[in-house]
C-alpha positions as CSV (number, residue, x, y, z in Angstrom):
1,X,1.3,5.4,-25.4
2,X,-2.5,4.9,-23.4
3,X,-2.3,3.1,-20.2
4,X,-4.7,1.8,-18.5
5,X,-4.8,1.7,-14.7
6,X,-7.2,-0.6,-12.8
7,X,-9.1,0.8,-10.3
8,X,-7.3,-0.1,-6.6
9,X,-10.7,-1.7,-5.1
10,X,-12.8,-4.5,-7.0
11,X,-12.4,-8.1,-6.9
12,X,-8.6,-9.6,-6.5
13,X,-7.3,-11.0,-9.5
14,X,-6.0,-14.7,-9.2
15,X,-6.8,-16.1,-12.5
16,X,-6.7,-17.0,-16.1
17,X,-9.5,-15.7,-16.8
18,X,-8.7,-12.3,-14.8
19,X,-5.5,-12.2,-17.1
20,X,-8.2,-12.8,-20.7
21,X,-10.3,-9.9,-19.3
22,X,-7.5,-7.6,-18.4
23,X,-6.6,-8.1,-22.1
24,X,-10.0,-7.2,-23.2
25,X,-9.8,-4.0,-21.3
26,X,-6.1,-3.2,-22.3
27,X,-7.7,-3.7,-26.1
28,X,-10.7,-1.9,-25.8
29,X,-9.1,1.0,-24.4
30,X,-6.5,0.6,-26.9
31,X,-3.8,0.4,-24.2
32,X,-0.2,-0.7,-24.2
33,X,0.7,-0.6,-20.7
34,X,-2.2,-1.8,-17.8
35,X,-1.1,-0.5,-14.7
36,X,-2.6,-2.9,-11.5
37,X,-2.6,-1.7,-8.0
38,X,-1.0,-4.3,-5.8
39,X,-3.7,-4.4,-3.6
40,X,-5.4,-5.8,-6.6
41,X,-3.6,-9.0,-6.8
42,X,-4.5,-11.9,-4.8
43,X,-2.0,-13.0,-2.4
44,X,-1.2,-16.2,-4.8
45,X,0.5,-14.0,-7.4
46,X,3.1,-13.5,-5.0
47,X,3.6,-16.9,-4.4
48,X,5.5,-18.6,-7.5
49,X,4.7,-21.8,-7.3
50,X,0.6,-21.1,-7.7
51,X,1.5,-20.1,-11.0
52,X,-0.8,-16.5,-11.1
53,X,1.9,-14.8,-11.9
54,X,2.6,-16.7,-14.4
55,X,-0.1,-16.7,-15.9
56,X,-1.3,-13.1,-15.7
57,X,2.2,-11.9,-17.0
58,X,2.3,-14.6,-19.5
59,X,-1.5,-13.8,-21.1
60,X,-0.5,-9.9,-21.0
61,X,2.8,-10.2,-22.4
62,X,1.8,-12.8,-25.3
63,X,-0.5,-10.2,-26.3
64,X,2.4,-7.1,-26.1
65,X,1.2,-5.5,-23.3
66,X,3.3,-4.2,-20.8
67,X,2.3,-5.0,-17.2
68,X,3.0,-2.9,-14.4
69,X,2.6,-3.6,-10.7
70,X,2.1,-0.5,-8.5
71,X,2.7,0.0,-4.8
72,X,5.0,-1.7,-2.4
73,X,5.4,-5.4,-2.3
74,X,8.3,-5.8,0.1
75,X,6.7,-7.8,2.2
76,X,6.2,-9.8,-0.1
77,X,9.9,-9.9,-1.8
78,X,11.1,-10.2,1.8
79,X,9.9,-13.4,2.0
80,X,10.7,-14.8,-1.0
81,X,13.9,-15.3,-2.5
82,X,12.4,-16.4,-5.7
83,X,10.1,-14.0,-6.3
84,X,12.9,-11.1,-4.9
85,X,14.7,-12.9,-8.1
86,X,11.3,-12.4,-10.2
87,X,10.6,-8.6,-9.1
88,X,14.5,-7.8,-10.2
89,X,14.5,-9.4,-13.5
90,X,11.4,-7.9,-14.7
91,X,12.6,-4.7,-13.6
92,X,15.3,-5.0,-15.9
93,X,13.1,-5.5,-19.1
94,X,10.4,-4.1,-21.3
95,X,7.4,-6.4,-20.6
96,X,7.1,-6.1,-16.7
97,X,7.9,-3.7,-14.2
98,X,7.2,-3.2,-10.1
99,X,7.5,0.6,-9.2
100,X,6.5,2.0,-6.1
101,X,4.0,4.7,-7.0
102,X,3.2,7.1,-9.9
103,X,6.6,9.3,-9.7
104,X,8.9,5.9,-10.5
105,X,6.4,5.0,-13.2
106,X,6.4,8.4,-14.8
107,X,10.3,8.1,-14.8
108,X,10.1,4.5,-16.0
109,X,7.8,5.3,-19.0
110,X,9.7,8.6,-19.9
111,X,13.0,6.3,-19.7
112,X,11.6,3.7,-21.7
113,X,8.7,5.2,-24.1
């Protein structure tokens, strides 16, 4: 399986149209799995209720590719009951995943390939 791993510094992603053209890249490259830094996300993706999560997850995902988010978002899940909910549930599929760094996503991918 290819993955693709966005670079860590470049614009923050907070849209729909950020989730079309991570799908272009993931296709172009031929890649299953685009792994995003999480210094790449805008601080709305954290928050629910904006709906950038939803709608980067949901444009990836429609498409089959696997999204993961790499680096520590504690902070984040700390204060958010809903999205600590979120971060634990797509942990426990296929489509999404929220590792730490590279070492959990090499034993996520050999786990799961």
């Amino acid at each position: 399986m290819y993955v693709l791993t966005v670079a860590a510094n470049g614009p923050p992603l907070r849209s729909y149209q950020d989730a079309v053209d991570l799908v272009g890249l993931a296709w172009e490259s031929d890649a299953a799995l685009v792994v995003v830094p999480v210094q790449r996300l805008h601080e709305d993706f954290f928050e629910l209720r904006s709906g950038v999560a939803g709608e980067i997850v949901g444009k990836l995902t429609s498409y089959r590719i696997r999204l993961v988010v790499l680096g520590d978002v504690s902070r984040h899940v700390a204060a958010s009951t809903s999205l600590r909910a979120f971060v634990e549930e797509a942990n426990r599929g296929r489509e999404v995943w929220f590792v730490t760094d590279a070492a959990d996503l090499d034993a996520r991918i050999g786990g799961d390939a």
